[in-house]
N, C-alpha and C positions, 0 to 999 in steps of 0.2 A: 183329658178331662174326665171319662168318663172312668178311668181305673182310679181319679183320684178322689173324686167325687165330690158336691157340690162345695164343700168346705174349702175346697184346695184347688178346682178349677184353672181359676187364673194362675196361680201360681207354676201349675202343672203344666199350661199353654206358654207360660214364659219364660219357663225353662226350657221347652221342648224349642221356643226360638229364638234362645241364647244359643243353644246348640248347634243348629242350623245355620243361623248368621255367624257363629265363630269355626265351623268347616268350610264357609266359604272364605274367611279368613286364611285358615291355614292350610287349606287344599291346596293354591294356587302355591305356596312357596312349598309344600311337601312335593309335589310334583315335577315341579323346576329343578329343588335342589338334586330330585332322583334323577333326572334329564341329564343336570348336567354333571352327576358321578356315573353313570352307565351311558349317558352318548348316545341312547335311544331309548323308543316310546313304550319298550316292551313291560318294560318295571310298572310305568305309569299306568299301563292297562291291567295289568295284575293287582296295583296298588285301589283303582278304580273297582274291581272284583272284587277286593275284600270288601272293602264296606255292606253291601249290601251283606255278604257273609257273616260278618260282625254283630250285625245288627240282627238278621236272623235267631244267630245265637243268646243274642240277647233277648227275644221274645220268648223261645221256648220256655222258659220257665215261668212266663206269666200265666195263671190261672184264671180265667176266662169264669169259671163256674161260681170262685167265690164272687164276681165282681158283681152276676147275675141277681145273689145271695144279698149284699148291700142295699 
């Protein structure tokens, strides 16, 4: 809400939790299907690593300073 600012607010909250409610969608069958082609949990905890990774990477390039500016 706040990088998107008050014009776009909701908008921005209800993208942010389509998002979230459709990973827990597809998490549970990403995870399963990885279970049951590798036969253990090891992928799924690798698989469970990236995201936070991911997502990381996807912040670095937000600019914090312009949003200040707004």
């Amino acid at each position: 809400s706040e990088f998107a600012g008050k014009k776009f607010a909701a908008t921005a909250n209800g993208t942010a939790n389509f998002i979230f409610q459709m990973a827990s969608i597809v998490g549970p069958l990403v995870m399963g299907y990885s279970i049951d082609l590798s036969g253990s949990f090891t992928l799924v905890w690798w698989i469970m690593a990236a995201g936070p990774l991911v997502g990381l990477l996807l912040l670095i390039p937000v600019n914090v300073d312009n949003v200040k500016n707004n």
